[in-house]
N, C-alpha and C positions, 0 to 999 in steps of 0.2 A: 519605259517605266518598269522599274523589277516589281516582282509580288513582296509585298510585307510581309517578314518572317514575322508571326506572333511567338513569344516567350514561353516555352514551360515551366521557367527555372530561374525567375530572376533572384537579386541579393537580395531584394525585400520577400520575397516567399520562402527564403530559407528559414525564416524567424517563424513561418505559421509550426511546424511540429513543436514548438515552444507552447508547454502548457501554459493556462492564462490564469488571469488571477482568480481564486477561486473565490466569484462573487458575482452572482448575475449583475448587480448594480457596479459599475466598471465608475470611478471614481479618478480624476483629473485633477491633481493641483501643482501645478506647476513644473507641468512634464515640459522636458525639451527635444526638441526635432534633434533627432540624427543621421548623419550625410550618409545615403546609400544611393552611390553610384553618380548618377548626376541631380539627385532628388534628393529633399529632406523629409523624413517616417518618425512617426509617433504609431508605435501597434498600439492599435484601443481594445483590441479583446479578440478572443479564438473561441464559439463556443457552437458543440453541437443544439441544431433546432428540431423539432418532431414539427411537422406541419399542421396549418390548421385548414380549417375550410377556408375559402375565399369571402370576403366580404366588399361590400361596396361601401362602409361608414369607419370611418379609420376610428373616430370615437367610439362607437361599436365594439369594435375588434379588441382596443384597449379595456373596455369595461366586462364584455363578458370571457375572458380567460383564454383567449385565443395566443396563439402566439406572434411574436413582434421585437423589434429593436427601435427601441426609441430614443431619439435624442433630447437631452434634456441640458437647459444653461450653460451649452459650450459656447467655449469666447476663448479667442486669442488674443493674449498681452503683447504689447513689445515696449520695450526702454521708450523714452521720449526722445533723446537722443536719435532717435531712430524712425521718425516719425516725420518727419519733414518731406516726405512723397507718397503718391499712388501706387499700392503695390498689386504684383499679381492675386491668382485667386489660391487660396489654401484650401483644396478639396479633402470630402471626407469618401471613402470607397470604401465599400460593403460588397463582397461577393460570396457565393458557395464554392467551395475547393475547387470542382470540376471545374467552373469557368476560372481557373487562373489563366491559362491561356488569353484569358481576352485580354488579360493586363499587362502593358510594355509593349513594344517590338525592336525592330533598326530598320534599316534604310540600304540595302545592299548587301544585303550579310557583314554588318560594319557590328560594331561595339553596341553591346544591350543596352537600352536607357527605358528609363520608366519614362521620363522626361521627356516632351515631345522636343525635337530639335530642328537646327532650322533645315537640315538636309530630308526630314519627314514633311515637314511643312512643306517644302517645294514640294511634295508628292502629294501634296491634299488629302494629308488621309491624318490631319493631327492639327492644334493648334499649336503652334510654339510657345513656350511657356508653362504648357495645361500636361497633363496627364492623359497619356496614351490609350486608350480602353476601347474596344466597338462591342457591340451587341450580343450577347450569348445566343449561341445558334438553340440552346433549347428554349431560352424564358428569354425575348427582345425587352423587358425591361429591364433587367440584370448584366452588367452590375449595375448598384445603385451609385451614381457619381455626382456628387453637389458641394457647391463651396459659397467660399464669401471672400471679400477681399477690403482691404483696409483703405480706406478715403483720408487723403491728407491733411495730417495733423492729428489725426485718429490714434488713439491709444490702444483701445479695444474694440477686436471684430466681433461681432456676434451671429453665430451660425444659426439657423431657423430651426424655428420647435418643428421637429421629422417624428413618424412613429412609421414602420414601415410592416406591413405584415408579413407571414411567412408563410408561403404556401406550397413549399417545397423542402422536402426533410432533408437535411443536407449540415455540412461544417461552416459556420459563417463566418467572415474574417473582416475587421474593420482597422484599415490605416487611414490616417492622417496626413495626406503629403501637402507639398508647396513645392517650387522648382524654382524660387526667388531666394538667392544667395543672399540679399541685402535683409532678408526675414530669416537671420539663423540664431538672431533670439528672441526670437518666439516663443512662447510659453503657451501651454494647453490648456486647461480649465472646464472644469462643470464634470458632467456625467451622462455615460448611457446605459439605458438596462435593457435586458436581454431577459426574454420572457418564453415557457414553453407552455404550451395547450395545461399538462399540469401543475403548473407552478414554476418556480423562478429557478429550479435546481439544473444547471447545465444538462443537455443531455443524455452526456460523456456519465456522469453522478447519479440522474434521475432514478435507475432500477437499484440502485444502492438503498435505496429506502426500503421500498417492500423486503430488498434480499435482512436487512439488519433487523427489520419486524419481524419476518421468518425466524432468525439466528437467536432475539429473544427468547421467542415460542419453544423454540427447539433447548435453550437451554436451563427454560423452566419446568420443561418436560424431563429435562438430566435430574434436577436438580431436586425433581420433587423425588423420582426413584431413591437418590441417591441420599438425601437425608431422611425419607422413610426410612430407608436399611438403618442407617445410623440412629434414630431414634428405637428400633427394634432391637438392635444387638449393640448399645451403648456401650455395655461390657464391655463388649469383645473387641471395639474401637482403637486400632493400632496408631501410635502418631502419624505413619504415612499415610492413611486414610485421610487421617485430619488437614494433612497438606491437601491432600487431594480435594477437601468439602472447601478449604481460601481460593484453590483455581478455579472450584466450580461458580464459586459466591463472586470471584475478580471477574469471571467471566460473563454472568448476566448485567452485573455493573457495566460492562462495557457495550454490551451490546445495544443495552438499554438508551448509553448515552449518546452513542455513533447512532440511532433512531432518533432521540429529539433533538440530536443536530442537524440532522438530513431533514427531518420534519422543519424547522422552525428557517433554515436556512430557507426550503419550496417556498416559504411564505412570506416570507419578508427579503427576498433574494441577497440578504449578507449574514455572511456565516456568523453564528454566536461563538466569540472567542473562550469567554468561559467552559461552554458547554462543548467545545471542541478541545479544549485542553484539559477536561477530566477524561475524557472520552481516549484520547493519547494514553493519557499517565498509565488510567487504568487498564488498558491495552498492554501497555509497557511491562508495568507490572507483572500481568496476568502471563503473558510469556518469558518473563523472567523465572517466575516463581516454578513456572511448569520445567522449563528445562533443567532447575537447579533438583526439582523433586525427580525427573528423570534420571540425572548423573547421580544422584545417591541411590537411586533405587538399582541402578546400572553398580555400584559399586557394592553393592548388597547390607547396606546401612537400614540395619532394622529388621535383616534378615539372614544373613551368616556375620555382620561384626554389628556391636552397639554402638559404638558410636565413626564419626571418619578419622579419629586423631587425628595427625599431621596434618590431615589436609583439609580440614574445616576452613585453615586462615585461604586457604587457594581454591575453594572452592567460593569462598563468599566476597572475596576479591575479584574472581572473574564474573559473580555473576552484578556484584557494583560499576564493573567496567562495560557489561554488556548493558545493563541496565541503565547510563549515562546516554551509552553510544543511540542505543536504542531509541531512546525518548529526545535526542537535538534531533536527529533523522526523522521522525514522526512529527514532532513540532515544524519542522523547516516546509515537509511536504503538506502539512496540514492547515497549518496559521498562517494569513498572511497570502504571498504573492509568489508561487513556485519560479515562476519565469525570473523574478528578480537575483536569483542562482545563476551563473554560468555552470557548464559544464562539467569544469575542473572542480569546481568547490560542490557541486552537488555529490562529484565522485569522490569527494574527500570525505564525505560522510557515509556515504553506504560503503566503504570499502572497511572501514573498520567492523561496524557491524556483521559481516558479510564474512570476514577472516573469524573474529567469536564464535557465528556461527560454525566455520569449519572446524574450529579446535573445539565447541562442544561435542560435536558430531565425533570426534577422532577420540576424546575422551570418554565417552558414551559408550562406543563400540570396543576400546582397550578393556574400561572395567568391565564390560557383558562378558568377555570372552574370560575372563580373570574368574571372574564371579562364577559364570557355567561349568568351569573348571575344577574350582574349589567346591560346589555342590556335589558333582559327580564327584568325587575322590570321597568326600562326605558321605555321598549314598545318600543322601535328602529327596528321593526321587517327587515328593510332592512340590518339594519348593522349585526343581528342577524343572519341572512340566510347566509352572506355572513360568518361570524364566526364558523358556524356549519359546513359549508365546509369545513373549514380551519382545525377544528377539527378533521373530520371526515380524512381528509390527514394527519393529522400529525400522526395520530393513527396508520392507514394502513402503513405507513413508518418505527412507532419504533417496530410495529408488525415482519414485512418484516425484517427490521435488526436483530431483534434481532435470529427470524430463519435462518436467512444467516452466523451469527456468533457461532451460534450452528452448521451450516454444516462446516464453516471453520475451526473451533475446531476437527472436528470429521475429514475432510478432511487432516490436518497437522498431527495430532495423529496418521492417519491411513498409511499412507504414508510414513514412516521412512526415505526410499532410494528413497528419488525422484522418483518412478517410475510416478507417472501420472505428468508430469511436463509439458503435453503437456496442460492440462488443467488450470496450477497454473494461467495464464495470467486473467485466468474466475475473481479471487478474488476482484484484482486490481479494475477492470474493472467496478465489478458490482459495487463497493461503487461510483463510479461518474455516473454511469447509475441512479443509485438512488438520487442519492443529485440532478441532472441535471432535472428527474422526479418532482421531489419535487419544483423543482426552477419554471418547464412549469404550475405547481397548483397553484402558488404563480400569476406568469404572467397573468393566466387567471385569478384568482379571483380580483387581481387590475389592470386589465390593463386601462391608461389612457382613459379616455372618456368623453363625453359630461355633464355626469351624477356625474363625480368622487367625484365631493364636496360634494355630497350626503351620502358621507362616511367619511367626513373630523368631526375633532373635532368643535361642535357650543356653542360660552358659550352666545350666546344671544338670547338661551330660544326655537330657533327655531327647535331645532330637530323633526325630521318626529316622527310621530304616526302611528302605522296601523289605517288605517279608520275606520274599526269594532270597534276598541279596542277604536276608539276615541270618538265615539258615544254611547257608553255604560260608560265610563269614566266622559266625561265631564253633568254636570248638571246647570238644569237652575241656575243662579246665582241673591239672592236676591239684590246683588247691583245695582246701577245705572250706566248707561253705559260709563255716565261721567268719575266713578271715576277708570275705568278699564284702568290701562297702561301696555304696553306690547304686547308681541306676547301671543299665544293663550295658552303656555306652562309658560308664565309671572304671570295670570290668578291666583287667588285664589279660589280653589276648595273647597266648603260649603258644608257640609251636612244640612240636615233638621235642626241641631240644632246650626248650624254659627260656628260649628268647622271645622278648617281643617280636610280633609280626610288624610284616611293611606297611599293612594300614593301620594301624597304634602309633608306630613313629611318625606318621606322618598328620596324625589326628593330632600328637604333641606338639608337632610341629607347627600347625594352625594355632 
């Protein structure tokens, strides 16, 4: 007799790195088995557990907020047609990632089967027909393996009320198998919900709450600075300010609503679709708005030209396009059942997004470099100083992402089985830690003041000079002072021989 190879890797565990649907309350109506291997799989749900205490009263555990998976009015259907015999048993299996290994083997180093077959059967280590599984070397009751099986003539099986507690903090995984070909229309039914010591919010989600209570906090704290200033220097209130007071106002909107979603979701363990799809929109929005107030402020709209002529219609074009793309991809990931995506179509959505982003990014950085340019030649050294910053942030930012998306990369790749799921919340998180970043650079570089028109677009010649740069510039002029009109930037600048100098032509030029 050989030693049983147990499986690391079978085709039914490829399916666990598949996000689940996001809903503690996992819902059943009329799923069907599909063939993996020599076995037929219904995944019933993927969701990280935090552990509770142990208890000895399974009604207990359920009533005082412990954690648990319980099953609730599952039943399998089959045709009538189909009902004319005894079938085998249709088990339900519940394990934590680490113990996948107990689940499957072969028989000789032959072909993997989850299915016990009859070449395992002569080795007495399996029943034929049943599902493979032995004992977790760390927890001997895990995994949890229980079925039922359909009595002839029977339409519907009904599987027994289970609540199971959790007393180990780990990834838990629940299939449905059968190994009976003659049950391949079977139909699934009823529900299981999936509960953590705090509430119903998957593990993987859980710290997403407190982080989006913080994210409020922090942007009512922007927000009161930031329309203080405004109500103090109303005056001096530039339109790009004003864009700036719609992100900061889109921004608590949002924060607010990703918290009574996360809230109301712990509570009643299914997401509120309303309150998840203002919580997108506004999201959606709010990064829209901000990258389009970036690209104009990067082309220097509002502050060396008034308005963007030509390219108003290409500017609000791309940001209706990114703003589409934006919000199907937020909708898809958020409402609803992520896993019910394959691969291909999920990557047909983020790739769009993902390219906008590159072309804002390449646009951003074209007009900065245009815009810094045209300052300096101007000699605007105040609005320069304050542009160099701007630069110098936006740089640090697409640096910063683009190494955060090189660890996320490596982070999902590396990770197949959920195992660090305790950490996934980090991802989320960091993109609005960073854009909210980015938003308090912005706040500080224009926040409203006494001085703010000093940074406003002037077409009547009075733009600042640095003083050095002005006194080395301007020269005496052989005209008489009569026939001089204008501010001091109006002024026709002669050289020795009464021609215009190379900054006048080039001031005309602008």
């Amino acid at each position: 007799m050989s030693k049983l190879e147990l499986l690391s890797a079978l085709p039914l565990l490829l399916f666990v790195w598949l996000l689940c649907v996001e809903a503690s309350v996992h819902e059943y109506a009329g799923v069907r088995f599909v063939g993996k291997g020599n076995a037929f799989v219904v995944h019933g749900g993927s969701e990280g557990i935090y552990s509770s205490h142990p208890t000895h009263n399974t009604t207990a555990a359920v009533a005082n907020g412990d954690a648990f998976i319980r099953f609730e009015k599952i039943k399998f259907r089959r045709p009538k047609e189909f009902s004319n015999f005894s079938s085998g048993l249709i088990q339900a299996v519940v394990f934590e990632v680490d113990d996948r290994e107990t689940i499957g083997g072969s028989a000789y180093g032959g072909q993997r089967a989850i299915c016990c077959t009859a070449d395992l059967a002569k080795l007495g280590v399996c029943t034929q027909g049943e599902i493979i599984h032995r004992p977790s070397a760390k927890n001997p009751d895990w995994p949890q393996v229980f079925g039922v099986s359909f009595s002839e003539d029977k339409l519907v099986a009904r599987l027994q009320v289970k609540s199971m507690e959790i007393t180990k903090t780990g990834m838990y995984n629940l299939y449905f198998i059968h190994c009976d070909p003659k049950l391949k229309e079977v139909v699934l039914e009823g529900k299981t919900i999936w509960k953590n010591p705090t509430g119903y919010l998957p593990g993987r989600m859980a710290p997403l709450m407190n982080f989006y209570g913080i994210m409020s906090l922090a942007f009512v704290i922007l927000g009161i600075f930031w329309f203080s200033q405004n109500a103090r220097f109303w005056r001096e209130v530039l339109p790009l300010q004003n864009c700036v007071t719609l992100v900061i106002t889109l921004g608590m909107f949002e924060m607010a609503f990703w918290y009574f979603d996360y809230a109301q979701f712990n509570k009643t363990g299914v997401r509120p679709t309303a309150t998840t799809i203002w919580a997108v929109t506004f999201g959606t929005v709010k990064r829209t708005v901000a990258r389009l107030i970036i690209l104009m402020v990067s082309m220097g709209y509002g502050v060396v030209r008034p308005t963007l002529g030509g390219l108003t219609s290409k500017v609000v074009m791309l940001g209706v396009t990114f703003f589409m793309a934006s919000e199907v991809l937020e909708l898809v990931e958020n409402v609803g059942a992520v896993s019910d995506l394959s691969g291909k179509a999920r990557l047909f959505l983020v790739l769009p997004v993902a390219i906008l982003d590159a072309f804002f990014i390449l646009w951003i950085f074209t007009s900065l470099s245009a815009t810094l340019t045209k300052l300096q030649v101007k000699r605007m050294m105040a609005k320069l100083d304050i542009y160099r910053k701007f630069t110098n942030a936006m740089a640090v930012a697409v640096i910063v992402s683009v190494g955060w998306i090189c660890y996320e990369l490596y982070f999902k790749s590396s990770d197949v089985y959920n195992e660090q799921w305790q950490n996934a919340w980090i991802i989320p998180a960091f993109w609005q830690v960073l854009s909210f970043s980015l938003l308090c650079v912005i706040c500080a570089l224009w926040a409203p003041s006494q001085n703010s028109t000093r940074y406003a677009y002037s077409d009547d010649g009075s733009e600042e000079f640095d003083k050095d740069d002005t006194l080395t510039l301007i020269k005496p002029s052989p005209m008489p002072m009569k026939d001089i009109r204008g501010g001091p930037e109006a002024r026709s600048l002669h050289g020795g021989n009464g021609l215009p100098s190379e900054d006048v032509e080039e001031e005309k030029t602008e």
